[in-house]
C-alpha positions in Angstrom: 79.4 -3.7 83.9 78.7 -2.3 87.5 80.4 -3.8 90.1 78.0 -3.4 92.9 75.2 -5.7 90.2 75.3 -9.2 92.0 75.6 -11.7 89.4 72.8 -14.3 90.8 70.3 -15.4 88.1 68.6 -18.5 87.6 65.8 -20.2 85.7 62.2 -22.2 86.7 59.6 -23.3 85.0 56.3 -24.5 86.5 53.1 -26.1 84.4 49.4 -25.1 83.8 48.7 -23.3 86.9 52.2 -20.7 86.7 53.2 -21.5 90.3 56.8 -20.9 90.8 59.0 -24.5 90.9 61.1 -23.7 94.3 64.0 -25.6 92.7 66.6 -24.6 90.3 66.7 -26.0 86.9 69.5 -27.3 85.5 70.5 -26.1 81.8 67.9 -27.9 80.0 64.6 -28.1 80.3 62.6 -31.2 79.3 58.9 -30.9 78.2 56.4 -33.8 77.0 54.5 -32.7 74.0 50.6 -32.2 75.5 48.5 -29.7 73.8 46.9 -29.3 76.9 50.1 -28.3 79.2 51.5 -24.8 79.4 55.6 -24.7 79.9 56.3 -21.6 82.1 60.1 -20.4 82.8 60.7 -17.7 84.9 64.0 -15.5 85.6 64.6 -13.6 88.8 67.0 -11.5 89.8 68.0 -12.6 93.6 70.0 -9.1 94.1 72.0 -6.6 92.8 71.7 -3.0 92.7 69.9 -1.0 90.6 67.6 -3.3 89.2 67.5 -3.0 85.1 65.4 -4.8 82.3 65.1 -8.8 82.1 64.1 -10.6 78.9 63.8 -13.9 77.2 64.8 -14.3 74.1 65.6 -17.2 71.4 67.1 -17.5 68.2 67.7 -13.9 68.5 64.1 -12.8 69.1 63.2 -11.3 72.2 59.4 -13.2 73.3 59.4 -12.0 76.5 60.3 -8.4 78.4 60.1 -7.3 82.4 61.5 -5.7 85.0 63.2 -4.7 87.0 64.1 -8.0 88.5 61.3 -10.9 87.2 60.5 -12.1 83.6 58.2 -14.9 83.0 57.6 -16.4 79.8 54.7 -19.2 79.3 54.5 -21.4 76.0 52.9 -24.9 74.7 55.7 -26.9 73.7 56.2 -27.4 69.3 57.9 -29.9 68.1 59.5 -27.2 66.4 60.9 -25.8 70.0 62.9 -29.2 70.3 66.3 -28.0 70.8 65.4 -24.4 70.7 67.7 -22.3 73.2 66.2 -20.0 75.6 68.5 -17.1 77.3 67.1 -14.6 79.8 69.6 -11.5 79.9 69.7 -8.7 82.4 70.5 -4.7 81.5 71.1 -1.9 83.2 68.5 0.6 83.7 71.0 3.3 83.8 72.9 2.4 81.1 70.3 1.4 78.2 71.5 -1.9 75.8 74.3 -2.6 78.6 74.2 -6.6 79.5 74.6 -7.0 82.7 73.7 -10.6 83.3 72.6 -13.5 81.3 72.0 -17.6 81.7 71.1 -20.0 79.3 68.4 -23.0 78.8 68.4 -25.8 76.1 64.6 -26.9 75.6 64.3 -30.5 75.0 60.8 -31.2 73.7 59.9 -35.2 73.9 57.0 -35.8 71.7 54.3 -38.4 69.9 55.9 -40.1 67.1 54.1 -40.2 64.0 54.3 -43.7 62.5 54.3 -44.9 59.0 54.6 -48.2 57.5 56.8 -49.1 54.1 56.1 -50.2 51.7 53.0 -50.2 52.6 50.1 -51.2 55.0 48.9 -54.1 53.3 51.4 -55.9 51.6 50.5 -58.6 49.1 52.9 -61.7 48.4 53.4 -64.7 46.2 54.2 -68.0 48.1 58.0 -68.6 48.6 59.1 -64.9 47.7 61.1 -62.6 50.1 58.7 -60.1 52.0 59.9 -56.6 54.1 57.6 -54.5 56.3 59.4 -51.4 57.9 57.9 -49.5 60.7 59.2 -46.0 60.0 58.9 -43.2 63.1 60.3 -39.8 63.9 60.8 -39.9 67.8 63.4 -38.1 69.0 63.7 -40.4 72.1 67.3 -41.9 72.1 65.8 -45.1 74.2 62.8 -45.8 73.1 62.4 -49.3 71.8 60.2 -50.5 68.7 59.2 -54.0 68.2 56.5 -56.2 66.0 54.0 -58.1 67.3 51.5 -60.6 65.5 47.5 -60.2 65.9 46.0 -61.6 68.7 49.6 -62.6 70.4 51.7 -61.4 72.6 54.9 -62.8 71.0 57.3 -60.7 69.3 58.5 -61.7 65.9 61.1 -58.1 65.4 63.1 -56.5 67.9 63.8 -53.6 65.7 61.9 -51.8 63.2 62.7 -54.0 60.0 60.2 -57.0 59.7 61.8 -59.7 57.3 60.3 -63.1 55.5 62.3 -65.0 54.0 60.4 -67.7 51.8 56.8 -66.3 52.7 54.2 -69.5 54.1 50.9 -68.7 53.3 50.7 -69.1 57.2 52.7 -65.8 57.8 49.6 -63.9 56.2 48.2 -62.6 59.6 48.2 -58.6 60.8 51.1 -57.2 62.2 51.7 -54.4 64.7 54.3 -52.3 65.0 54.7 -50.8 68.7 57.1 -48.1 69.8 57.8 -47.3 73.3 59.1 -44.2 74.2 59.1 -41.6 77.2 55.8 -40.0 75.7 53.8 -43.6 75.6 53.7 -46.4 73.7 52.4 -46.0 70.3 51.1 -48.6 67.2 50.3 -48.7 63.5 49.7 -51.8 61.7 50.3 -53.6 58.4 48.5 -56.9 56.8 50.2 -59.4 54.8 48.3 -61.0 52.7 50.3 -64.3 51.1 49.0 -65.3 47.8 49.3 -68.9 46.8 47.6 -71.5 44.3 44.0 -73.5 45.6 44.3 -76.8 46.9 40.9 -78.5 46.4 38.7 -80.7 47.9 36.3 -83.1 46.3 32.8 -84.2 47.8 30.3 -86.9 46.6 26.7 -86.7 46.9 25.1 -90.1 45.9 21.6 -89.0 46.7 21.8 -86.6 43.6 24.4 -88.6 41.4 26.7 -85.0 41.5 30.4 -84.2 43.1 31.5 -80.7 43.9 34.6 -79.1 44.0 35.8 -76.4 46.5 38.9 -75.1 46.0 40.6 -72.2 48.6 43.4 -70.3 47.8 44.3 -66.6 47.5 43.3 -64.7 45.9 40.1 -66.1 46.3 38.4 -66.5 42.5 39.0 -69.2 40.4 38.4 -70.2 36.4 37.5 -74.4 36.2 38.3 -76.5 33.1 35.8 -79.7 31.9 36.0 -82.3 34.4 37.9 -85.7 33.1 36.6 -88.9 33.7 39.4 -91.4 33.4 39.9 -95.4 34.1 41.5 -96.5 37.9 44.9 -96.6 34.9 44.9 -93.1 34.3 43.4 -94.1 30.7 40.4 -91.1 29.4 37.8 -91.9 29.2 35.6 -88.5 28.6 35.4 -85.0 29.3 32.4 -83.7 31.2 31.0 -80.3 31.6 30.8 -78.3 35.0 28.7 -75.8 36.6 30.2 -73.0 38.2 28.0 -71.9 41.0 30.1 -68.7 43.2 33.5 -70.3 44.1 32.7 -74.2 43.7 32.2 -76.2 40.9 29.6 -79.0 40.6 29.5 -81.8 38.1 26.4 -83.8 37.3 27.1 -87.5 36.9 24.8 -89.1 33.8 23.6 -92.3 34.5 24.0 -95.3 32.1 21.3 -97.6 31.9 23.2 -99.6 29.6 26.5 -100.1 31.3 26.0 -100.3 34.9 30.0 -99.5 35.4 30.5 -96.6 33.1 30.4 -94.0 36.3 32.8 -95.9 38.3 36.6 -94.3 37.8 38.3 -91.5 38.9 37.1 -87.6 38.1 39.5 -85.0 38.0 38.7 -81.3 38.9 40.9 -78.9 37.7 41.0 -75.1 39.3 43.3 -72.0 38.7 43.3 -68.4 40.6 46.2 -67.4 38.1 48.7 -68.3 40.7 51.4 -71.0 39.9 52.1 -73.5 41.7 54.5 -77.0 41.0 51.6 -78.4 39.0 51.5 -75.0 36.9 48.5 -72.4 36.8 45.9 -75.0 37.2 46.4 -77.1 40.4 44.2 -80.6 40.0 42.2 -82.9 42.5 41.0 -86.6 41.6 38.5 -88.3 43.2 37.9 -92.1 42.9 33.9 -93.2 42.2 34.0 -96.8 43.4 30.4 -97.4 43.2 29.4 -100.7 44.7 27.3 -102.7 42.1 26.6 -106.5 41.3 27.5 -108.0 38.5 25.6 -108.5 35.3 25.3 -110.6 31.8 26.5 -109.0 28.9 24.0 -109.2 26.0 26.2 -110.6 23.4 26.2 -113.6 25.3 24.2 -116.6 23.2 21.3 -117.5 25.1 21.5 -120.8 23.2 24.8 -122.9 22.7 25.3 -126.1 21.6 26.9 -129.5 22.6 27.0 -133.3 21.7 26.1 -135.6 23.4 28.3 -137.7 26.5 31.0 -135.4 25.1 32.5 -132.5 26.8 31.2 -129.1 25.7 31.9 -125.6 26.3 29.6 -123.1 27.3 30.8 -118.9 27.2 28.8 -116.5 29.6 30.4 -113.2 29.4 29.7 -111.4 32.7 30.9 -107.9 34.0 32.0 -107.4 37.7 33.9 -105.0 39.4 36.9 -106.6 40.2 37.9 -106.7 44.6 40.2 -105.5 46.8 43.2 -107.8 47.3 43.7 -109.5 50.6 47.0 -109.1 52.4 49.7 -111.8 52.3 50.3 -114.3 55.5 53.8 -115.0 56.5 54.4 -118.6 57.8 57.6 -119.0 58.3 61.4 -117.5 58.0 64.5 -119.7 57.6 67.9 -117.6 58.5 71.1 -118.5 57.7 74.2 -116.6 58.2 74.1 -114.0 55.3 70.7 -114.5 54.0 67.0 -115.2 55.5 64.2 -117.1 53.6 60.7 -115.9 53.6 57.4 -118.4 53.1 54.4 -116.8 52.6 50.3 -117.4 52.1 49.2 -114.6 49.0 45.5 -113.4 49.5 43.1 -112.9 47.2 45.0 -110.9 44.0 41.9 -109.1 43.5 41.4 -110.5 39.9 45.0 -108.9 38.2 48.8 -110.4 38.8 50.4 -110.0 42.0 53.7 -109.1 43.0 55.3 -109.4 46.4 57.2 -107.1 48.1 59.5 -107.7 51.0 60.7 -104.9 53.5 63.1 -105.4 55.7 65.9 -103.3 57.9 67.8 -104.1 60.6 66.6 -103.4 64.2 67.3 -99.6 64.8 67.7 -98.4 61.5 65.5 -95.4 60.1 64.4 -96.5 56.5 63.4 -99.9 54.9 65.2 -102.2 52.4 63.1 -103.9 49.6 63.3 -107.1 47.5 60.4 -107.3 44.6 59.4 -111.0 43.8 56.7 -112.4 41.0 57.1 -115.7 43.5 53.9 -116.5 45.1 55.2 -117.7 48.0 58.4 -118.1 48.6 61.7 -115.8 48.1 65.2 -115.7 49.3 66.5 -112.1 51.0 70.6 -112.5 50.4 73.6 -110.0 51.8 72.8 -109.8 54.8 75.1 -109.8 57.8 76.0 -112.3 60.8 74.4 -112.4 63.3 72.2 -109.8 63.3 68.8 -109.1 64.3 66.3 -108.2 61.2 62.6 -106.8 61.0 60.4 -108.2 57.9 57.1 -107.4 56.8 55.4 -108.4 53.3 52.6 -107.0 51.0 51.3 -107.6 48.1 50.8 -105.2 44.9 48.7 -105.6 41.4 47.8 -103.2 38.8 45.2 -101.0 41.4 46.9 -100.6 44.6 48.7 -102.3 47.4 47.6 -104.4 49.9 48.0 -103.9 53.8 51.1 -104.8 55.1 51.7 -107.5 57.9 52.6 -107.2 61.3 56.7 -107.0 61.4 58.3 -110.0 62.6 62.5 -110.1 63.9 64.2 -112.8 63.0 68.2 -113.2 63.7 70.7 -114.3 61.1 73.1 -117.0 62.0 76.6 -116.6 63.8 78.6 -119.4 61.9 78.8 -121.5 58.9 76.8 -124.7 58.8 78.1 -127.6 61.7 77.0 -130.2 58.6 80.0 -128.2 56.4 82.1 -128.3 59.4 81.7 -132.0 60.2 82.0 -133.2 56.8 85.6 -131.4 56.4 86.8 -132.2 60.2 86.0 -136.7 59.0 87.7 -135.8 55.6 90.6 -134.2 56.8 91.2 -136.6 59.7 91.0 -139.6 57.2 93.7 -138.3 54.9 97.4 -139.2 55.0 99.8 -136.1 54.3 100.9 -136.7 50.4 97.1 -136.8 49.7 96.1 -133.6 51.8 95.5 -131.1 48.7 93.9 -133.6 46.7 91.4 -134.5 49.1 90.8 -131.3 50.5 89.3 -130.2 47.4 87.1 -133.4 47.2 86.2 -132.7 50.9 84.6 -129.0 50.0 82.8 -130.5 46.9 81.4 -133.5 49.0 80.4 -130.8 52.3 78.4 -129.1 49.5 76.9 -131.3 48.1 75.6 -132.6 51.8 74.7 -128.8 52.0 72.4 -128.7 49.5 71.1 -131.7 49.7 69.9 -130.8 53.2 68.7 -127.3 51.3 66.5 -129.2 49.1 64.9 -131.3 52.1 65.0 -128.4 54.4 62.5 -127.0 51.5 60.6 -129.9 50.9 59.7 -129.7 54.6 59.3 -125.7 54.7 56.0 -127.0 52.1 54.0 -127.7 55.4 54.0 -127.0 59.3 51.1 -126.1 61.4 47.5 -126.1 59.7 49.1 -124.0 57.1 50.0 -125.4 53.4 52.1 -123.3 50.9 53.3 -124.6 47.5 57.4 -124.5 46.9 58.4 -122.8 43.3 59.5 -125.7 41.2 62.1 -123.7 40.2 63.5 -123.5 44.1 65.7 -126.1 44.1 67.5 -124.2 40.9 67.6 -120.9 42.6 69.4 -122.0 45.7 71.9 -124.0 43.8 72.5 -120.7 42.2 73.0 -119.0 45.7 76.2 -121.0 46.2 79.4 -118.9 46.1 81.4 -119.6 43.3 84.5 -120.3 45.7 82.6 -123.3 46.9 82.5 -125.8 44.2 79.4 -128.1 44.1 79.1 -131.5 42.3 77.3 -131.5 39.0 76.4 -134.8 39.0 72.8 -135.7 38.6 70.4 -138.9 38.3 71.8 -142.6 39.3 75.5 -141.3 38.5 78.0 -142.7 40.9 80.4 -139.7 42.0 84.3 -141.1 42.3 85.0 -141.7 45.9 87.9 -140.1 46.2 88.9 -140.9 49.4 88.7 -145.0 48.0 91.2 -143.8 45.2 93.5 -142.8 48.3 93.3 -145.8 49.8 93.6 -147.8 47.1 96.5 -146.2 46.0 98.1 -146.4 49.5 98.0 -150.0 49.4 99.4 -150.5 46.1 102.6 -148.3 47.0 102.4 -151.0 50.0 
């Protein structure tokens, strides 16, 4: 290489219009993918002497040849020139093929990415199963940034290019984009998911034309209907009864009875399937209850003529057919609490023409969930294990064979903090009577008396829990038994009934204190 050839090259690059960029480059080049911008990179010589041959070359192929001292070489930017190495070399024009100089430039080509979606754009789900959308790109742009976004929102569900479910809702079915931000722009493709998942139905009565439709909605959106069933309020068939299809719905014409004005009344079942399952199997059902208001009427078979003798009592049979009524709700009069157990007097309402049961809630003040005691007793029941003193809520309803009533208001009553001052007063006189060879014996007779007081004053506490206020409710006969059973067994109680005379043993004591005298 001649030593009087200054080694000063360097490369520049300018766009579209080929004016020369005054600064030097650095070794790489960056370029933004635009069909409509021309990359130009220049190599001058600064100095040297003689001037020879420049050229551009890449990948061993020579695209561009001047001289003495300039080169220029213009080109749209591929995405096959990413990463592409560009040298300009100068030889000497004296000494043909001799390299001279030469400089280097990596071309970096930043471009659109193309987007693709796996598995693909519109993917269809069952209910409850795991779900994957991946937003695949080829960007070469180290930080760009891709994210998913739901339709019509600006929130992102994904900050990276894997879109998960895990238990599909059929309200994740919605369209999806998938946005990636690089140094070109910010680019999108989007994917649907379309969650499939069994009808639910609803039912609709039209009395002007005696008929009841069905419209069930589910995906996907096509349906096969069974026979509607006509049962009793007891789940008991009654009959089967053709439908109409008509597009999606299903209608059901209801045939009139002239005969037996309550044959329509019951519950009708619509039954629907789009071949999804669901926890009631393929076909998902929907009942409807036909409570149509009607008066009552006389049965035929009743005899219009029926006999009787005379100033004797006779019995006449009229069979009559009536829809039976609601029942009313229950009226609490009064609570009674004691120091592990609270007793509740009710009112029952109307029973709606079927046997009532009672049932009584109750929970202490600040708990969550409710306790329940069941009860055949119209009006009276005893809530037991409970704990002193603490403040309870109650509330009452009553049930029959058709439904429940409302429920009352709740009321908060407090149990008591100590035993009874009757038991305490009866043992304090016993036990101050007693002289100290007698103490065991009399102790016992003590606790049996105090009991007996207790439940004697039970019985009449009772008898006047029968009435207060303007408000009369009958005791159980069997009350009086029940709470005798409520005694703990620790406590014994006399048995002793009718005009029986109990032995006072406290008399014996004395008695026998006096003889030893």
């Amino acid at each position: 290489m001649n030593d009087h050839i200054q080694k000063h090259c360097h490369c520049q690059e300018d766009d579209q219009t080929g004016s020369v960029d005054n600064e030097s480059l650095s070794d790489m080049i960056r370029a933004f993918l635009n069909p409509d911008v021309l990359k130009t990179m220049t190599v001058p010589v600064t100095s040297g002497q003689p001037g020879g041959n420049v050229t551009w070359s890449t990948e061993g192929d020579i695209v561009a040849r001047n001289g003495p001292s300039f080169v220029g070489y213009r080109l749209i930017p591929q995405r096959s020139d990413n990463g592409k190495l560009f040298k300009c070399e100068a030889f000497n024009s004296e000494f043909e093929g001799e390299l001279i100089l030469e400089s280097s430039v990596l071309l970096e080509v930043f471009y659109i990415p193309k987007l693709s979606i796996s598995p693909k754009q519109t993917l269809t789900v069952k209910e409850n199963e795991l779900a994957q959308l991946i937003c695949i790109n080829d960007r070469n742009d180290p930080n760009a940034t891709t994210v998913w976004k739901r339709q019509r929102t600006s929130t992102i569900v994904q900050n990276n290019c894997v879109l998960n479910f895990k238990n599909v809702k059929r309200t994740d079915a919605s369209l999806y984009t998938c946005m990636v931000d690089t140094k070109v722009g910010v680019y999108e493709d989007n994917a649907r998911v379309v969650v499939q998942h069994a009808p639910t139905i609803d039912l609709e009565y039209f009395p002007s034309t005696r008929t009841m439709k069905c419209f069930p909605s589910g995906v996907p959106d096509s349906y096969v209907f069974k026979d509607w069933e006509h049962t009793t309020e007891y789940n008991d068939h009654i009959r089967f009864l053709a439908t109409t299809k008509v597009g999606n719905n299903a209608t059901l014409t209801i045939p009139q009875n002239e005969k037996d004005h309550h044959r329509e009344r019951g519950i009708y079942i619509c039954r629907a399937s789009n071949n999804i399952s669901s926890t009631d199997g393929i076909f998902v059902m929907q009942k409807y209850n036909l409570n149509l208001p009607d008066t009552p009427y006389f049965v035929s078979s009743t005899e219009n003529t029926q006999n009787g003798i005379y100033l004797e009592t006779t019995e006449m049979k009229i069979k009559v057919v009536s829809v039976p009524g609601p029942q009313f709700m229950p009226k609490i009069l009064r609570t009674v609490a004691k120091q592990t157990q609270i007793s509740v007097f009710w009112r029952p309402g109307f029973n709606g023409g079927y046997q009532q049961w009672f049932i009584i809630e109750y929970k202490k003040v600040g708990d969550i969930y409710w306790k329940y005691q069941t009860t055949s007793s119209y009006n009276s029941t005893v809530i037991g294990g409970l704990q002193p003193p603490t403040e309870y809520l109650f509330r009452i309803f009553s049930r029959n064979m058709i439904d429940d009533s409302n429920k009352t208001e709740e009321i908060s009553i407090k149990t008591d903090e100590s035993i009874s001052n009757t038991n305490v007063y009866a043992i304090v006189t016993c036990v101050s009577l007693l002289t100290l060879p007698l103490l065991m014996l009399v102790v016992a007779a003590c606790f049996r008396k105090a009991n007996a007081i207790a439940f004697e004053n039970d019985s009449n506490e009772e008898q006047n829990d029968i009435q207060f206020g303007s408000d009369f409710v009958e005791v159980s006969p069997h009350s009086s038994i029940n709470r005798k059973q409520n005694v703990p067994l620790q406590q014994p109680i006399s048995s002793a009934v009718g005009q029986k005379r109990e032995t006072n043993l406290l008399e014996l004591a004395q008695q026998n204190t006096e003889a030893g005298n």
